[in-house]
N, C-alpha and C positions, 0 to 999 in steps of 0.2 A: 408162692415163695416171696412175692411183693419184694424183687430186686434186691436181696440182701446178696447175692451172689454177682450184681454187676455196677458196683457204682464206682468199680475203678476206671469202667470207660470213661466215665471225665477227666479222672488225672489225666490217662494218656493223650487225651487231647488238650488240657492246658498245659503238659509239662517237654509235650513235643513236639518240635514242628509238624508241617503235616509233609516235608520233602522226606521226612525218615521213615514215615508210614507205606508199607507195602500195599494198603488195600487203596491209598489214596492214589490215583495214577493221573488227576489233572483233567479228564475228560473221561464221555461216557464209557462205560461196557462194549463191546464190541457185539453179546451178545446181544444187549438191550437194544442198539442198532441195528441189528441184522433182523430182530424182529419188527421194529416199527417200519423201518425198509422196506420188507418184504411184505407188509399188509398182514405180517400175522398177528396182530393185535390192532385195533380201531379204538381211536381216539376216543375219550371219556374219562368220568370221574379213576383218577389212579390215584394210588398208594404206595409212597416209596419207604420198605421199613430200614428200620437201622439205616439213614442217608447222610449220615458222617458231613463229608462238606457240601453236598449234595451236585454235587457233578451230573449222576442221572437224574437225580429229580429236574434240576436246570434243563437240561435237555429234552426229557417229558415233554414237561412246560412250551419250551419254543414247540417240541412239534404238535402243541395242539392239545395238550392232553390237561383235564382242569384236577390240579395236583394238591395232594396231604403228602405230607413226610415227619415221618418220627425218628428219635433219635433219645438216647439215654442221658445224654451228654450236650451239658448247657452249651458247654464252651464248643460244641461242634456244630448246635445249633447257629450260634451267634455269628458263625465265620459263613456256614449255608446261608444266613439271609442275606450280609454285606454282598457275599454273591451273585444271589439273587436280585438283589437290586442293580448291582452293577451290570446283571445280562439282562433288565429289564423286563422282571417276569412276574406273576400272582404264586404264591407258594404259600400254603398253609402249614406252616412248622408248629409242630406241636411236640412239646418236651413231655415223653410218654415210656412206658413200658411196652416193651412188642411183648411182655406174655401177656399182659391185658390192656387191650388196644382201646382206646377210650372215644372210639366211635360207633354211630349205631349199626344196625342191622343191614343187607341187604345196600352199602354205599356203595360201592366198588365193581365199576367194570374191569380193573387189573388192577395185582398187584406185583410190586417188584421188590425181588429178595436178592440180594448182592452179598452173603456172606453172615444175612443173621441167623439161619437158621442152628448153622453150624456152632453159635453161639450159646445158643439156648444148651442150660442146664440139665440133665436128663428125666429128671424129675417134674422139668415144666415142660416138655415136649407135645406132649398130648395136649395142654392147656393152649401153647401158641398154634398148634395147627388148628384148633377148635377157633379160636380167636379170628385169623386168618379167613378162614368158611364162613366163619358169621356175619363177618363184616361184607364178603362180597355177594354179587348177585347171583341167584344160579344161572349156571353154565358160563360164569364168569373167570376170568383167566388169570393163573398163579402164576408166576416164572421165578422158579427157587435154583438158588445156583449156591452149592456147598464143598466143602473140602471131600474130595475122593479118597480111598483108602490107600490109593496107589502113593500118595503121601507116606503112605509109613503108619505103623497101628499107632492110633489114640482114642480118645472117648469122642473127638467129635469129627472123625477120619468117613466116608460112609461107603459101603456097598451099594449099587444097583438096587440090590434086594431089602436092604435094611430100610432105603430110601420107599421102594414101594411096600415096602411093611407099613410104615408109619402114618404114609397117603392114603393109601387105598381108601380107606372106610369113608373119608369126606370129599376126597379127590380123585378125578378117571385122568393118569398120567397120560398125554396124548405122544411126547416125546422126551427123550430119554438122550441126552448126547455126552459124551465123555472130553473133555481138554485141557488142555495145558494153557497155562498164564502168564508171562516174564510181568513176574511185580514188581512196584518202586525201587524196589529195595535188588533187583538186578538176579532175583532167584526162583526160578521156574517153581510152581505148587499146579498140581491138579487137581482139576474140578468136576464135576458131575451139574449137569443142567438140566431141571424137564418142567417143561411145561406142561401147565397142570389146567381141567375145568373142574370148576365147582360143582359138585354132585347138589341135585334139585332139593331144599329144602321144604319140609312138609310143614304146609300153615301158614306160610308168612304171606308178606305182601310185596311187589318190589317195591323201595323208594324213588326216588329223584334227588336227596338233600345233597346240598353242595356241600362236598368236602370239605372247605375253605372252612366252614361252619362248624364248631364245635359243637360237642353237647352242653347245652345250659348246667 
């Protein structure tokens, strides 16, 4: 679909602050922390997609982790690096499409999803989970965290089941947790979180390239 369906995410970050954004909350995830906290994810090449101002990606970064982040939107990019320099950190920002991810094969010991999936069109769903898989290592770690149905019906509201409908074939869900959010904006939304491994791809090689590193 080559983004004809998302390139209003830049107005909404040139024409809004980021204090009126609900998904902007000023600091990491709490589940992103609880995982690096707890040792269930080990430091390495990560992937932060759709990372807005990049709050988790920053924090990656300090703890250790050698960080890409994409994002749709110039002007979200532009306010991520001022960031980034001001917490004094390497971050590879790369102004990209999360349905076609413009890195190679086999880069990624995790990646970190905060609300794109649920973005994705329904049409290119299939294409960004394939995108996702490719890019990382096998038995490399996904942590997708999306709008719950417990929201109220929509197209990008999800089930339990819808969720492991869409994974299963390139992903072994290891956990699956249900919670509530108080966003910027002072109105509880819930979520669905699971961390995911990469099912073993057949043929390839692992890499080592640094994500920092684009493709030529």
């Amino acid at each position: 679909m080559a983004d004809s369906n998302y390139t209003d995410w830049d107005l909404v970050y040139r024409d809004y602050p980021a204090s009126v954004l609900p998904w902007e909350l000023g600091g990491p995830r709490k589940i992103l922390v609880d995982l690096i906290e707890s040792g269930g994810v080990q430091s390495g090449n990560a992937l932060d997609l759709c990372c807005g101002l990049g709050t988790n990606t920053i924090y990656m970064a300090q703890k250790g982790f050698n960080v890409a982040a994409t994002d749709i939107s110039k002007h979200a990019l532009k306010m991520a690096k001022e960031k980034s320099k001001q917490a004094r950190v390497e971050i590879g920002f790369v102004l990209a499409s999360f349905v076609k991810l413009p890195f190679r094969d086999l880069m990624f010991d995790f990646v970190f999803d905060m609300g794109c999936f649920h973005h994705v069109e329904t049409e290119d769903r299939t294409e960004f989970i394939h995108g996702v898989h490719r890019v990382l290592k096998p038995k490399a770690q996904y942590q997708l965290t999306c709008f719950s149905d417990k929201n109220g019906p929509a197209w990008n509201h999800f089930t339990k089941e819808q969720i492991a409908h869409y994974f299963a074939k390139e992903f072994e869900i290891t956990r699956l947790e249900h919670f509530r959010s108080v966003e910027a904006d002072n109105y509880t939304r819930f979520f669905y979180t699971a961390l995911m491994q990469s099912r073993k791809k057949p043929n390839r090689q692992t890499t080592n390239t640094n994500p920092l590193q684009r493709d030529p």
